[in-house]
C-alpha positions in Angstrom: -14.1 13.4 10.9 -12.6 14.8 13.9 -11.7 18.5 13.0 -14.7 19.7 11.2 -12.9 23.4 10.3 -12.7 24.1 7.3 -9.4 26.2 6.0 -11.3 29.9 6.0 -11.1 28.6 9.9 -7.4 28.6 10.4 -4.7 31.4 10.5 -3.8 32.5 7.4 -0.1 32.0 8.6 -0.9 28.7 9.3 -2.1 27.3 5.9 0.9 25.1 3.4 2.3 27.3 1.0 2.8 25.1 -2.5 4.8 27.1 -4.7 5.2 24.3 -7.6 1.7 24.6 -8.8 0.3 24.3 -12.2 -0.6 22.1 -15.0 2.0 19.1 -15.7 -0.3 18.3 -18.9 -0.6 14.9 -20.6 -4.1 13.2 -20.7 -6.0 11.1 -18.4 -9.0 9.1 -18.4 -12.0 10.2 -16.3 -11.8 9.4 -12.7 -8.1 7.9 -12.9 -5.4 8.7 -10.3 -2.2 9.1 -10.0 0.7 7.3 -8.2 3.6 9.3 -7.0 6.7 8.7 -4.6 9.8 10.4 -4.0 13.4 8.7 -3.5 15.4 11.3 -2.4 15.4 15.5 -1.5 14.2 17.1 -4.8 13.4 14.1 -6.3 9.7 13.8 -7.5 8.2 10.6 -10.0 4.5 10.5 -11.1 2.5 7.9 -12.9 -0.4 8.1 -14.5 -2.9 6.0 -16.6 -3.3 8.0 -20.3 -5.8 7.6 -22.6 -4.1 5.1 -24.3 -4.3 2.8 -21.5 -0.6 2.5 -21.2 1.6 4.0 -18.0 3.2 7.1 -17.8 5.7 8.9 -16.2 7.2 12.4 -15.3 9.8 13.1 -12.8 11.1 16.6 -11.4 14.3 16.9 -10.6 16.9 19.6 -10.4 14.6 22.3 -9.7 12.4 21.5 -12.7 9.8 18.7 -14.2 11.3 16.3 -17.1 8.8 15.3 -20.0 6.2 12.6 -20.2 7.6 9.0 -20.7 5.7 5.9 -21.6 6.5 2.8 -20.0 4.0 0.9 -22.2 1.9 -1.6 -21.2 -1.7 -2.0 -20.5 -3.5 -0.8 -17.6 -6.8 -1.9 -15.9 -6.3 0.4 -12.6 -4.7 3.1 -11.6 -0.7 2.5 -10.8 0.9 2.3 -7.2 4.9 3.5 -6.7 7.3 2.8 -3.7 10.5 4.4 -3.8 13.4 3.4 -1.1 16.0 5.7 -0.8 18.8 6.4 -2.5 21.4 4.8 0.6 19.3 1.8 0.3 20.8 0.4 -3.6 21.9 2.7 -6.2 20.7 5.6 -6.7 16.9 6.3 -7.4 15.8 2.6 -6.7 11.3 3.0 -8.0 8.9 0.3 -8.7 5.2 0.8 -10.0 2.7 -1.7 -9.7 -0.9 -2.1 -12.5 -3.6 -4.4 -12.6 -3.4 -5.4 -16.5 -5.8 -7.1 -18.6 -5.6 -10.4 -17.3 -6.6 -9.1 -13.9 -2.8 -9.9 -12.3 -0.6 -7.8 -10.7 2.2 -6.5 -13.2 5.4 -3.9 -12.4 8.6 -2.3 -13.6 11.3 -0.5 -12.0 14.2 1.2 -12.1 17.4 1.6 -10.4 19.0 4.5 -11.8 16.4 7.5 -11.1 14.3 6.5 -14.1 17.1 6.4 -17.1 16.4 3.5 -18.0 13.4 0.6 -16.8 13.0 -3.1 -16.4 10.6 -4.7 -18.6 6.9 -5.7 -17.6 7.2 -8.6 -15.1 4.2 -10.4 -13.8 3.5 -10.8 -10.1 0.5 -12.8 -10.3 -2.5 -13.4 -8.4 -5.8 -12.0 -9.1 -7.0 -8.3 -8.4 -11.2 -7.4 -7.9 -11.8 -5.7 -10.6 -12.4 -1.9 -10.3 -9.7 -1.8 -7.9 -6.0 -1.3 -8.0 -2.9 -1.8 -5.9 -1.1 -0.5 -3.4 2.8 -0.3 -2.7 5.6 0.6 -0.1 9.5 0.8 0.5 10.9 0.4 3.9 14.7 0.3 4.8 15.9 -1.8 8.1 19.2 -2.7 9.4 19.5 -6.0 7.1 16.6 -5.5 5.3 15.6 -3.4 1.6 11.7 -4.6 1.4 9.8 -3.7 -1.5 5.6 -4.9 -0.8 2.0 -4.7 -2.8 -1.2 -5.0 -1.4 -4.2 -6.0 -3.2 -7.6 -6.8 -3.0 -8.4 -10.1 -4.5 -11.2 -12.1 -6.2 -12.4 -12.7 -3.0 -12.3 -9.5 -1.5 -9.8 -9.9 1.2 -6.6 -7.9 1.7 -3.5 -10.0 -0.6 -0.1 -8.8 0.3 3.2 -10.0 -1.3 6.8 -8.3 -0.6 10.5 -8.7 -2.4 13.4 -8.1 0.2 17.4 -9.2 0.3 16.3 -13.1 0.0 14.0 -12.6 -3.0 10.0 -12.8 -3.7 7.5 -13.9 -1.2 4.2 -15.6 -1.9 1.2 -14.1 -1.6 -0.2 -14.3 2.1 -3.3 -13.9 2.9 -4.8 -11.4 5.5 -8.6 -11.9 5.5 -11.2 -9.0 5.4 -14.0 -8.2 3.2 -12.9 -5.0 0.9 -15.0 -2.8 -1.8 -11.9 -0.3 -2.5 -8.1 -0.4 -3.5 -6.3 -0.4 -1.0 -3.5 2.2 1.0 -0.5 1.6 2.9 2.4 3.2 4.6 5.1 1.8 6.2 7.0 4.4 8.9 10.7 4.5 9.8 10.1 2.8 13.0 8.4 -0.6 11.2 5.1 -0.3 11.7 3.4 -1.0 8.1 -0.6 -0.4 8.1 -3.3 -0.7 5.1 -6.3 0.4 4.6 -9.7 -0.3 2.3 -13.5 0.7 2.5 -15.1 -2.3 3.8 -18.8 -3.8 2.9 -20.5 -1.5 5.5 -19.0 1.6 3.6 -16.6 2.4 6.7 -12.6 2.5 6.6 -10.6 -0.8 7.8 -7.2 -1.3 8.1 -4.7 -4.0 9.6 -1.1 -3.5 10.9 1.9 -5.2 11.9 4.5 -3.9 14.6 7.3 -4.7 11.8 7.3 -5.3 8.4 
């Protein structure tokens, strides 16, 4: 897709240098992913799905990685995370989002860098199965938003959002998707997703603003 170099086709110079690498352990199921987000400089959180079904998590902080914690629960996808920063609330304001067993959107979250966690709190609707959620954070003059995309029963793109004047319903924005979805939300406002759609190619939808 566009540039078809591989790396042996770049400068060595001008390849990323990751100097973290290396096994963070714990176990997986086949073909799971991970979530991860970041709230402020240094600050790292992962979740994971581990064999137990349940959610996990690990953070790295102060130069190092903490241990594996398990936020319980039952998990039918892999997670999502959105993280706003920490001038936004207190500090290290994270929420991860799993379809569970009854195919509805389900989260917990944390406002103190991941001391301590909400319980499980269900945010409804229902999520195709074989397919997870998505998440973002974006932080605007008057505005802390905290949004989830899905894919529903139906297929289409499902997006719901918590800001400074609580939970909004779920509004529909059409589509016909076979994967979980992706977003991102920049500093300017423009949020996008994105989903494989029934011809096998990449889709997405935007908005300006959030």
């Amino acid at each position: 897709y566009g540039d078809h170099r591989d790396l042996h086709s770049f400068p060595h110079d001008a390849l990323p240098i990751f100097p973290l690498g290396g096994s963070l352990g714990g176990l997986t199921p086949v073909n799971s992913a991970p979530a991860a987000c970041s709230w402020g400089a240094g600050r790292l959180d992962v979740f994971v799905q581990g064999i137990d079904g349940a959610l996990w998590h690990k953070g790295y902080t102060g130069g190092k990685w903490y241990g594996w914690q398990s936020l319980g629960g039952k998990l039918t996808s892999d997670p999502a995370a959105a993280a706003l920063s920490p001038l936004a609330a207190s500090a290290g304001p994270v929420d991860v989002f799993v379809r569970g067993t009854d195919g509805a959107l389900w989260a917990r979250n944390t406002v103190d860098g991941g001391a301590t966690w909400s319980n499980w709190y269900s945010l409804g609707g229902q999520i195709l199965p074989g397919t997870g959620p998505a998440a973002y954070g974006s932080v605007f003059p008057g505005e802390i938003r905290v949004g989830w995309f899905v894919i529903g029963m139906n297929h289409v793109f499902w997006h719901a959002w918590n800001d400074n004047t609580g939970t909004h319903n779920w509004e529909n924005l059409g589509g016909f998707l076979t994967s979980s979805p992706a977003a991102a939300c920049g500093d300017g406002g423009q949020l996008d997703v994105f989903a494989r759609g029934a011809n096998g190619a990449l889709w997405t939808i935007g908005r300006a603003h959030v």
